[in-house]
C-alpha positions as CSV (number, residue, x, y, z in Angstrom):
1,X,22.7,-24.5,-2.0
2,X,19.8,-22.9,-3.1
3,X,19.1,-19.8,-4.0
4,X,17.3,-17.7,-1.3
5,X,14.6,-15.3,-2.0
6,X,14.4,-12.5,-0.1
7,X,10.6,-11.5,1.3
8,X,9.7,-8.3,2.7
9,X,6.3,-8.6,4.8
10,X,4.4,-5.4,5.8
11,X,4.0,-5.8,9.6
12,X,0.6,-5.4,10.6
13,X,-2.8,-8.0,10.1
14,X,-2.1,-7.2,6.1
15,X,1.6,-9.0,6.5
16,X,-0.3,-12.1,8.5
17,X,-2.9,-12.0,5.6
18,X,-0.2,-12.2,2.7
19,X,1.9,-14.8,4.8
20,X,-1.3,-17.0,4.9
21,X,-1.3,-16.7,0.8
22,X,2.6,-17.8,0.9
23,X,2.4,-20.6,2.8
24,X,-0.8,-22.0,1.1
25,X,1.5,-21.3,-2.2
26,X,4.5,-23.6,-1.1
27,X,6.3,-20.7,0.3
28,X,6.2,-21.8,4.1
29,X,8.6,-20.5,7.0
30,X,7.3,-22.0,10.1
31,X,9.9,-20.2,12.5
32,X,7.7,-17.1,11.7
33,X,4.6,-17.8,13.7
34,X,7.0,-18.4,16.6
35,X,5.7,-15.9,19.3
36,X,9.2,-13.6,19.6
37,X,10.8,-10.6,18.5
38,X,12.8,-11.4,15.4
39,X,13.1,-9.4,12.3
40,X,13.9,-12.4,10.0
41,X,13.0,-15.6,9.4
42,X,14.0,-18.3,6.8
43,X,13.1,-21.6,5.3
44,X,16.7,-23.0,3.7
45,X,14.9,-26.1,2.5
46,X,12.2,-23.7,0.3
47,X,15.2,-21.0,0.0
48,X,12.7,-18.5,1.4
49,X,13.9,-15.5,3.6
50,X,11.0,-13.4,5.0
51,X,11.5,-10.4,7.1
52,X,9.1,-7.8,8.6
53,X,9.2,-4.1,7.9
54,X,6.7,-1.3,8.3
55,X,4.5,-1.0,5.4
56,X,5.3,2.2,3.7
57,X,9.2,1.2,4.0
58,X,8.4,-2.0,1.6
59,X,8.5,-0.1,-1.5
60,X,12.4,0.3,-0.1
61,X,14.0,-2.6,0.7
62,X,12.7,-4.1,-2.7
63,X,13.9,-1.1,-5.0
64,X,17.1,-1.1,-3.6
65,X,17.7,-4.7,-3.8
66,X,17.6,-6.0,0.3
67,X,14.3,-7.9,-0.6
68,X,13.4,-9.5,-3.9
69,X,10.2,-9.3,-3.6
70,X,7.7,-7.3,-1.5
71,X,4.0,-6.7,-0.5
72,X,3.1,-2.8,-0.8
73,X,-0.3,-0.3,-0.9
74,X,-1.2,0.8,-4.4
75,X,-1.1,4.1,-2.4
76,X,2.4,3.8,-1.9
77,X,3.4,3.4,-5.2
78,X,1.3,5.9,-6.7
79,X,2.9,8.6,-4.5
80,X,6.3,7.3,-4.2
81,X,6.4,5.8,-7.8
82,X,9.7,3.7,-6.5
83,X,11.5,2.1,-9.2
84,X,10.1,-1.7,-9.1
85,X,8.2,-4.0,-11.1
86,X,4.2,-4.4,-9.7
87,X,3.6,-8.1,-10.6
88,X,0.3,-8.8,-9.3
89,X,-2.6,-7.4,-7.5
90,X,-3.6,-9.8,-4.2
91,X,-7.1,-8.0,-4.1
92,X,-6.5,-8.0,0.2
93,X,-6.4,-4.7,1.8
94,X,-8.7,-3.0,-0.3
95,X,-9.8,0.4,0.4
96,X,-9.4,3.6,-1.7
97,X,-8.3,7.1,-1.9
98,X,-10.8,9.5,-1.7
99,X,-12.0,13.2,-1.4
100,X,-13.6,13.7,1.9
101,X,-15.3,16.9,3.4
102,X,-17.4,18.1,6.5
103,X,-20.9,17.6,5.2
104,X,-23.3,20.3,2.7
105,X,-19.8,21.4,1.6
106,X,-19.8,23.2,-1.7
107,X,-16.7,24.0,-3.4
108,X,-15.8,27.0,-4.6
109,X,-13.4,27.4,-8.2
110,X,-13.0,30.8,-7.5
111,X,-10.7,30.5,-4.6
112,X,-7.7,28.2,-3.9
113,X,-9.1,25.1,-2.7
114,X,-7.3,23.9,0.9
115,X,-6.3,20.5,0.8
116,X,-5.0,18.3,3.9
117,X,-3.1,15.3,3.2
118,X,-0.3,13.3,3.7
119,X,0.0,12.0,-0.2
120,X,1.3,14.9,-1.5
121,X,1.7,13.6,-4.8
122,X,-1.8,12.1,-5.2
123,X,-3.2,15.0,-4.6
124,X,-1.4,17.3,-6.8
125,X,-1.8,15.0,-9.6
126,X,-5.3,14.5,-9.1
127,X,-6.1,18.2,-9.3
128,X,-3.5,18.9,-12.2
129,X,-5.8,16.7,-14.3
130,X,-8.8,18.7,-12.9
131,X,-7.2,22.4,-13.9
132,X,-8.4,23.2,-10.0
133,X,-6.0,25.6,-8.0
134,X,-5.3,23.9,-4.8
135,X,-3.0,24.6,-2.0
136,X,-1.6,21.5,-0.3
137,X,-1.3,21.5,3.7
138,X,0.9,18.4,4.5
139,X,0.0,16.8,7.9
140,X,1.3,12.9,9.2
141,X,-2.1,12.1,10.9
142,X,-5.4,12.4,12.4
143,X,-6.2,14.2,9.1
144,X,-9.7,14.3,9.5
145,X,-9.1,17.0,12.4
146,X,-8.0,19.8,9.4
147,X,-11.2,20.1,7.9
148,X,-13.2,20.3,11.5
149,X,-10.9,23.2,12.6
150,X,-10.8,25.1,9.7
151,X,-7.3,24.3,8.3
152,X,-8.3,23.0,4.9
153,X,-12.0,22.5,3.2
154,X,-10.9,19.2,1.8
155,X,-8.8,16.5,2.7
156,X,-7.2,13.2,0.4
157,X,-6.8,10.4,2.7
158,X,-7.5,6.3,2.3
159,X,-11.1,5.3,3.2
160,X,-11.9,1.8,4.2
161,X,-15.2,1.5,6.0
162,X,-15.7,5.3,6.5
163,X,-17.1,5.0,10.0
164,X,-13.7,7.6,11.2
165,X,-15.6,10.3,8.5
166,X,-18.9,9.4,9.5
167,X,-17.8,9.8,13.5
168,X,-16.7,13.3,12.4
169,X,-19.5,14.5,10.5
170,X,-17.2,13.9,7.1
171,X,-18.4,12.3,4.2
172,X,-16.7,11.5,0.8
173,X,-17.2,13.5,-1.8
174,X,-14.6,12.2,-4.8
175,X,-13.2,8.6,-4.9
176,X,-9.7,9.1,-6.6
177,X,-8.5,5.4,-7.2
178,X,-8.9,2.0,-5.4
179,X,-6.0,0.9,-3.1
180,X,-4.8,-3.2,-2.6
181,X,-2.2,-4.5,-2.0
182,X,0.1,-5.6,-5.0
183,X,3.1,-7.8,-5.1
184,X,5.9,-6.0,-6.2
185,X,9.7,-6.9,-7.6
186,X,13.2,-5.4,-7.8
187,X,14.4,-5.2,-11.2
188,X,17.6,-7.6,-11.1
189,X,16.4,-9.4,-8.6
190,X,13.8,-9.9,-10.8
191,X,16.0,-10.9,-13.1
192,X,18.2,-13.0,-11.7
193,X,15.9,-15.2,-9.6
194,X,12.8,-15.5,-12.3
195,X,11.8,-18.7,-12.3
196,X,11.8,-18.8,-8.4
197,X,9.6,-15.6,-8.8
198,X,7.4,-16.8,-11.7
199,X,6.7,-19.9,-9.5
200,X,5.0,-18.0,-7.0
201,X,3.2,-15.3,-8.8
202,X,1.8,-18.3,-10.2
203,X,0.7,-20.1,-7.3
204,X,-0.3,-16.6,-5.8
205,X,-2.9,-15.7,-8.7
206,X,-4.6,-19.0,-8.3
207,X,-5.7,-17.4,-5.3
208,X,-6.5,-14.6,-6.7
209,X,-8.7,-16.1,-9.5
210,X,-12.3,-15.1,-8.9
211,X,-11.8,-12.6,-6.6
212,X,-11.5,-10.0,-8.6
């Protein structure tokens, strides 16, 4: 029997958009275009098991061994720095994290700066490196609201097109680091099921090639 690798997709137009690259690899699971519910889907004749899970619970599954291999945001990785090996960069999904604040805003070093965010660790290291004195207000969502209101001056979120900011009268002021999406690995899965693996990071970066 073969050996199976196990897939975790991001759900979500980036998950469709990686699939694509599989499949055009030699990676193919038809059974997951099938219009219906299911979590899991697999391809015994190319030993391929793919299975959908939100985006920032990738990272996860593949550090802990349930998937082999994964597709996850450079954001989460920077702020969760899970325990995997990053193999590639797919240059899709590319956006970055960035500084944003309500327009004509000046800042201040001699007070604390307010900072809104939701990547808590970003954020501090960003400023550590800076020597600025920031206090960090966690939020979950519609960040761009803290600034408006008066809850931080700042915030750190990821920008794509920055129509949201615009909309709001926000604009960016510091881009921290580019986000894509990367490929990433479990250690002994790694390991154990290389030449699998190695095939496809192969076939993947062909795709890649002349992108970047």
């Amino acid at each position: 029997m073969k050996t199976m690798l196990n897939i975790a997709l991001p759900k979500g137009r980036l998950g469709e958009k990686v699939y694509g690259m599989f499949e055009k690899a030699g990676f193919e699971c038809p059974s997951i275009k099938e219009n219906n519910r299911k979590l899991i889907f697999e391809n015994p004749q190319k030993g391929v098991r793919y299975f959908w899970v939100k985006p920032s619970d990738v990272a996860i599954y593949v550090e802990h061994g349930a998937a082999d291999i994964g597709i996850a945001g450079k954001d989460i990785l920077l702020e969760y720095s899970p325990d995997v090996y990053e193999l590639l960069d797919l240059d899709i999904g590319k956006c970055r994290m960035a500084v944003a604040a309500k327009h004509g805003f000046r800042d201040s070093t001699q007070k604390t700066l307010r900072v809104a965010t939701k990547f808590t660790n970003i954020t501090k290291d960003y400023y550590a490196k800076q020597g600025r004195d920031i206090d960090i207000i966690h939020l979950n969502g519609s960040i761009e609201l803290a600034p408006i209101l008066g809850l931080s001056d700042v915030i750190v979120d990821i920008v794509e097109t920055g129509t949201t900011l615009k909309e709001n009268n926000l604009e960016v002021i510091e881009t921290i680091v580019p986000i894509s999406a990367r490929l990433i690995a479990n250690k002994s899965g790694f390991k154990f099921k290389n030449d699998k693996i190695e095939e496809l990071v192969c076939e993947l970066s062909k795709q890649t090639e002349g992108k970047q």
